[in-house]
Structures are given as C-alpha cells and as structure tokens.
NUKEKE-376391 format. One record per residue: residue number from 1; x, y, z of N, C-alpha, C in turn; chain. Coordinates in steps of 0.001 Angstrom, whole numbers, plus 524288, in hexadecimal, padded with zeros to 5 digits. Example, Ala and Ser with C-alpha at 12.3 -4.5 7.8 and 13.67 -1.06 7.14 Angstrom:
<pts>
<1, <83386, 7E9C6, 81E78>, <8300C, 7EE6C, 81E78>, <83390, 7F31C, 81E78>, A>
<2, <83232, 7F736, 81BA8>, <83566, 7FBDC, 81BE4>, <83264, 8001E, 81EBE>, A>
</pts>
This chain:
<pts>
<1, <80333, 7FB4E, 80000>, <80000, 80000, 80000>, <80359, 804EA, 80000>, A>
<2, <8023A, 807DD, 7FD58>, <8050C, 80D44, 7FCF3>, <80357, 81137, 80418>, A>
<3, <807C4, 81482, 8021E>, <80962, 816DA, 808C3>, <8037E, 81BCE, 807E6>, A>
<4, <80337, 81D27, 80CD6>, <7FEE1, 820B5, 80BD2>, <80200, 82602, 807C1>, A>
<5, <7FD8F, 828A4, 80496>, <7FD22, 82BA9, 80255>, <7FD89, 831E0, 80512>, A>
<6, <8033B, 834F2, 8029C>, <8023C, 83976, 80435>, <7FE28, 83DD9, 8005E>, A>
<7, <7FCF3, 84192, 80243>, <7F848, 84565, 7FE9D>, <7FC2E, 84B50, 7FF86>, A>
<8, <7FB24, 84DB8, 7FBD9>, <7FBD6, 851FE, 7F96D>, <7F6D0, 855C3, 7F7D2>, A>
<9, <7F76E, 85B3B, 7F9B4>, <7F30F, 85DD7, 7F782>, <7F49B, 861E7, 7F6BF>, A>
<10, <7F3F6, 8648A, 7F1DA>, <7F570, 86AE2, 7F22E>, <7EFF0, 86E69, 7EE52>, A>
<11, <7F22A, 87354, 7F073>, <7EE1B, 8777C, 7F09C>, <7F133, 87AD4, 7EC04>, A>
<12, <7ED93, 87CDB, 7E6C1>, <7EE65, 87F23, 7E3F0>, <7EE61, 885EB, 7E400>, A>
<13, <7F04F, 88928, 7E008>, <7F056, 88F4D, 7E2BE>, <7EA04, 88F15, 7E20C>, A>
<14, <7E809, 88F15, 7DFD4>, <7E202, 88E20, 7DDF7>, <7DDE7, 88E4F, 7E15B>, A>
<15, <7E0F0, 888B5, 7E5F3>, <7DDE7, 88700, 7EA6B>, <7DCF3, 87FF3, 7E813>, A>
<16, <7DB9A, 87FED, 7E45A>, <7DAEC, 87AB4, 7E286>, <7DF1B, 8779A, 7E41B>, A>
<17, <7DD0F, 87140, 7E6DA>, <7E143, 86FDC, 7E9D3>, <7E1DA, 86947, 7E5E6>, A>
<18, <7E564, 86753, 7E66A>, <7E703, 86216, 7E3CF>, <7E97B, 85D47, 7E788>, A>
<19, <7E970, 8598F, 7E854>, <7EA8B, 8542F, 7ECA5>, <7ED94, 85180, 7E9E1>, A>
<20, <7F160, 84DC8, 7EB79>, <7F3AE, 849E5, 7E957>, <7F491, 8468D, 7EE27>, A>
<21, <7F521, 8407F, 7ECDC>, <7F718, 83D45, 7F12C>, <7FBD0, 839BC, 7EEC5>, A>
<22, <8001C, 8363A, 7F1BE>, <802B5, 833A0, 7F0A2>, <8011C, 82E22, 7EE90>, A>
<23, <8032C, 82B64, 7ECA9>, <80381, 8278F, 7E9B6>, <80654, 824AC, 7EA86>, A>
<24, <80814, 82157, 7F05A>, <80DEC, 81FA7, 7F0D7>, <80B26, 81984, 7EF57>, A>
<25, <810A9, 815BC, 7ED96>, <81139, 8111A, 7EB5B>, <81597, 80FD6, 7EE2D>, A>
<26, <81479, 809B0, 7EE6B>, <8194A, 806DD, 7F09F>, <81D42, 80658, 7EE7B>, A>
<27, <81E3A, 80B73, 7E871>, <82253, 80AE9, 7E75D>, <8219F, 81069, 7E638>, A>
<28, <82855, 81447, 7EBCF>, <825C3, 81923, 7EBA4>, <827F0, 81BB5, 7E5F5>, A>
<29, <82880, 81ACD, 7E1A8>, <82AB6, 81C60, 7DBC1>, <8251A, 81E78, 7D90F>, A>
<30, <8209F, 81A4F, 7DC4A>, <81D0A, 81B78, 7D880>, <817F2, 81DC4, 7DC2B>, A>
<31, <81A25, 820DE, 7DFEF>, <815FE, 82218, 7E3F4>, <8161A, 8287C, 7E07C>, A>
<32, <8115C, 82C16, 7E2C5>, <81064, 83006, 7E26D>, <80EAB, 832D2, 7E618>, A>
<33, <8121F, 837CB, 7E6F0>, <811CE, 83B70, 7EBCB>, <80E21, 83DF7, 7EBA7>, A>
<34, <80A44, 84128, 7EE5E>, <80670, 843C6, 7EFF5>, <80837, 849A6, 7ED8C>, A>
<35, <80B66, 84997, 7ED60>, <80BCA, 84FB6, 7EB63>, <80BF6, 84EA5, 7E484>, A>
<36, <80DC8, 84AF7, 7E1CC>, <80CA3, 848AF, 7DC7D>, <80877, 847DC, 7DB07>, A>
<37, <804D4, 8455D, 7DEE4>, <7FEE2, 846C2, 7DD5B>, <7FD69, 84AC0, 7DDE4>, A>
<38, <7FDB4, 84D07, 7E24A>, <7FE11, 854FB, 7E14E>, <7FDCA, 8563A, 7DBF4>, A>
<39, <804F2, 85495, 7D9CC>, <80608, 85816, 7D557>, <8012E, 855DA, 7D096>, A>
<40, <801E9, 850B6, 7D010>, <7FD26, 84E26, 7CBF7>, <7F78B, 85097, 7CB4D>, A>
<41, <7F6EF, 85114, 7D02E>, <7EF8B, 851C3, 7D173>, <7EFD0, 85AEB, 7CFE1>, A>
<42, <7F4CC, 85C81, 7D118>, <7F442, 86084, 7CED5>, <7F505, 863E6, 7C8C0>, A>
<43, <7F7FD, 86051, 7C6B0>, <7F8B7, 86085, 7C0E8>, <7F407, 85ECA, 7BDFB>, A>
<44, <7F1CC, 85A52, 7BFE3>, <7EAC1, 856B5, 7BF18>, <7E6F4, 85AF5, 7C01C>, A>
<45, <7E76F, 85F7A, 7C456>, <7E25A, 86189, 7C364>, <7E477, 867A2, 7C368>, A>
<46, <7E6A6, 869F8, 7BF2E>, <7E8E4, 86DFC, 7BC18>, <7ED82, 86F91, 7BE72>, A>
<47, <7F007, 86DC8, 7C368>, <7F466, 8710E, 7C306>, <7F51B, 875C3, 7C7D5>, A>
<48, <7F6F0, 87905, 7C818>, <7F576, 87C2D, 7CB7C>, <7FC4E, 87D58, 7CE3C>, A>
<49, <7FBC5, 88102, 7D0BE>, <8006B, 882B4, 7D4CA>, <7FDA9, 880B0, 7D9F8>, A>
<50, <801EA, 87E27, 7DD1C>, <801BF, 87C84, 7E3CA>, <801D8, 8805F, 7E6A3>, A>
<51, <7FE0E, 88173, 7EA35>, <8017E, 88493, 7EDB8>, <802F3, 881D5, 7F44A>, A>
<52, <80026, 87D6E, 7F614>, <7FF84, 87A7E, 7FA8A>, <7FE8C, 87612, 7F900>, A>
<53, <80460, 87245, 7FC1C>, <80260, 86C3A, 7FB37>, <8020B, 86844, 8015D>, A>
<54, <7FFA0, 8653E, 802DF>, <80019, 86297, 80790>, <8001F, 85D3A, 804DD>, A>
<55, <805E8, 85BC4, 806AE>, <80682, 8560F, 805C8>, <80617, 852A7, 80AFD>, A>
<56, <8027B, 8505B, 80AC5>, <8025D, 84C4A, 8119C>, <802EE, 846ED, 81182>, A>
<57, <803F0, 844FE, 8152B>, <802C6, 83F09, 81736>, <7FD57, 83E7F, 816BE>, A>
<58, <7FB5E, 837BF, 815DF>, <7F69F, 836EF, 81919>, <7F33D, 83A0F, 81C3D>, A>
<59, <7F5FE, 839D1, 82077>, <7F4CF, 83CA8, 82550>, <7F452, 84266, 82567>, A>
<60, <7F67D, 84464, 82127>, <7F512, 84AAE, 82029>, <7FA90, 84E36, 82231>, A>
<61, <7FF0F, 84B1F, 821BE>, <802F3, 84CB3, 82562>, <8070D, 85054, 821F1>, A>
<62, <80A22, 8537A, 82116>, <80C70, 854B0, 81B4D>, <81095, 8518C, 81A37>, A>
<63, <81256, 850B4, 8161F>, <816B8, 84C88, 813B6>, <81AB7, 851B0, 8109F>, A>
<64, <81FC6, 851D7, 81111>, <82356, 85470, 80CC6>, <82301, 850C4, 80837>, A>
<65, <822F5, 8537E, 80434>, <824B5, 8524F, 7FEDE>, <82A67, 85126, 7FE38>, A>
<66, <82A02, 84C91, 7F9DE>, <82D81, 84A30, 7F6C5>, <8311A, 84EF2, 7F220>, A>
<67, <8352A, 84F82, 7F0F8>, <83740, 8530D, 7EF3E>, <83475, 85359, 7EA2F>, A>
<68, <83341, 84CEF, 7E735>, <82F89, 84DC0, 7E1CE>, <82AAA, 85298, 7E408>, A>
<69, <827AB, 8522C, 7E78C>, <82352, 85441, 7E869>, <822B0, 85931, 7E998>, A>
<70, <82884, 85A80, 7ECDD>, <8288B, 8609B, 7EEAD>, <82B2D, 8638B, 7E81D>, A>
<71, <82CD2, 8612D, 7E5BC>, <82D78, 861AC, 7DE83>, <82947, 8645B, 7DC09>, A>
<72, <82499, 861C4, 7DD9F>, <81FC0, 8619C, 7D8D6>, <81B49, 86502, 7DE10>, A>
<73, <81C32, 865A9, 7E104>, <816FB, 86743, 7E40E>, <81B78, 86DC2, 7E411>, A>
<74, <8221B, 86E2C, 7E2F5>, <821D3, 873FA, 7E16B>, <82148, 877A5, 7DD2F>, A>
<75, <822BF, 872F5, 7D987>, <81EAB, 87499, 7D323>, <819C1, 87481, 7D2D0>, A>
<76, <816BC, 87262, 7D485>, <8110E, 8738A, 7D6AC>, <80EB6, 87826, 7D973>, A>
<77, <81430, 87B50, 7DC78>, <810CC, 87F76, 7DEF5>, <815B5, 883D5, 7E0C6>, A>
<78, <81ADA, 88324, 7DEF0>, <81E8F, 88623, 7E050>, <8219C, 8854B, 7E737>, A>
<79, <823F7, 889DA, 7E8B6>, <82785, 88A38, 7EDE1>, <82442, 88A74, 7F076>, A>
<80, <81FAC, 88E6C, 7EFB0>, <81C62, 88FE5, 7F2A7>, <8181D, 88B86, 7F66C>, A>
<81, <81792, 886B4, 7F2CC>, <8124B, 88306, 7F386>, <8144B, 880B3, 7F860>, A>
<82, <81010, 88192, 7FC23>, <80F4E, 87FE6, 7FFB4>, <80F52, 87848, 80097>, A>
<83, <81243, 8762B, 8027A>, <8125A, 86FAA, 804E3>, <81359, 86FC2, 809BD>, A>
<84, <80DEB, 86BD2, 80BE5>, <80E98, 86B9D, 810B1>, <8103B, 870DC, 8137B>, A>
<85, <80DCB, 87485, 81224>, <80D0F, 87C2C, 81381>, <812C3, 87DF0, 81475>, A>
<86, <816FC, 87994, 81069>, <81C27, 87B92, 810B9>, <81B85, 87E37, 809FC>, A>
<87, <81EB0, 883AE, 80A9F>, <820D0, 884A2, 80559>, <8234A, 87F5A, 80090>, A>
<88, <821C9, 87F5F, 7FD54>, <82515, 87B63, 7F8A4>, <82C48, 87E5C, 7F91E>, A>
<89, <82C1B, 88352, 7F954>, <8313F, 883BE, 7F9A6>, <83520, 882FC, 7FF13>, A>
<90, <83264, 87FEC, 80448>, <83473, 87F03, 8070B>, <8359C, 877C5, 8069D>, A>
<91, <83187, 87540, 8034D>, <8316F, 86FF4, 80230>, <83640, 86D86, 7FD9D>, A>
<92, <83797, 871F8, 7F96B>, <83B7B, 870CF, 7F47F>, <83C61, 8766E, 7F4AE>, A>
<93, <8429F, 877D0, 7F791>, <84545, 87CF1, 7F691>, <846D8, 87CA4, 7F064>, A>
<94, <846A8, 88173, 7EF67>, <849BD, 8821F, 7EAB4>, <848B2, 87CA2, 7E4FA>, A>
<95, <8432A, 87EB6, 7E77D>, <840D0, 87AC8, 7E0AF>, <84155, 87B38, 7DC99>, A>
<96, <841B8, 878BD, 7D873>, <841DE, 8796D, 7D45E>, <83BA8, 87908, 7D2F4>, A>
<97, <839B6, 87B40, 7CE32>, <8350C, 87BCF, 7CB59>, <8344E, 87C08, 7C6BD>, A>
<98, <83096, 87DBE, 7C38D>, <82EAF, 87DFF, 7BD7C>, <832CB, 882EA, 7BC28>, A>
<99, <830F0, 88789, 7C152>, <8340D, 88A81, 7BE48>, <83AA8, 88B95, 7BD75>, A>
<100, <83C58, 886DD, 7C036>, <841E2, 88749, 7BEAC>, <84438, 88349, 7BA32>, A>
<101, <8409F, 88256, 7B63B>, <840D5, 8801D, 7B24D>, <84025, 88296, 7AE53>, A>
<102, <84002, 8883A, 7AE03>, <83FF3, 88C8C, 7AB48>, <844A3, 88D67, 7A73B>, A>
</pts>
C-alpha cells in the first residue's frame, strides 16, 4: 500500500484557488509530489500566477518542499509567493527563473 498522501493548495491573485495531492508508489521514481499536482491541476484549468501555497501532511501539519518543487511552485508565483506563509525567496535563495533565460 502506498504511504499516506501529502496535499497541496494554492490561492490565485484572482482569488481562484487550485489543490493537488501526492501520488507516492512503492517505487519512489514514479511517485508524484503534491506540489506537481499543484503545478498540473493549474496549467489544466488556465494557468494563473500563485500567490499562497500550503503544502501539509495528512494531519494538516506543513511539510518543506523537495528542491524539484520549491523550482516549479517559484515559477508559478515568483520570490514573493507565499509557502507555508514563508516567502518563496526565503525557501530557494537566489533562483533562477523564465526570466533569466532571456
């Protein structure tokens, strides 16, 4: 049986909000993180800038992100976006982004 499932939720500038949960497998290569369903379920229903994400346990507890995740949840919403009501630029200093592919 797979390990319990973490959840992800973030809040758009809009207000419109989007959920994702994990996907873990007994083989973790092919599991999927909660903040990946984030990114999926927000590209699926148009897209949008992040501004607040809460990634939790089960239990509702907060979990840090995986370096893939703190990656894509700061192209999703910049330095500014709130995780776990920490700045993104206190989670990945000195990120790289879209726009340094200029």
């Amino acid at each position: 049986p797979a390990a319990s499932a973490a959840r992800a939720g973030g809040l758009f500038e809009e207000g419109r909000g989007v959920g994702g949960c994990s996907g873990e497998k007994a083989s973790y290569g092919l599991s999927l993180c909660a903040e990946c369903g984030l990114g999926s379920a927000l590209h699926a229903t148009g897209g949008g800038r992040l501004v607040a994400v809460a990634v939790t346990d089960p239990a509702g507890g907060d979990l840090s992100c995986c370096g893939r995740c703190r990656q894509l949840l700061f192209e999703a919403g910049g330095p500014g976006l709130l995780v776990n009501e920490r700045p993104m630029r206190e989670w990945l200093p000195g990120a790289f982004g879209p726009e340094d592919l200029a």
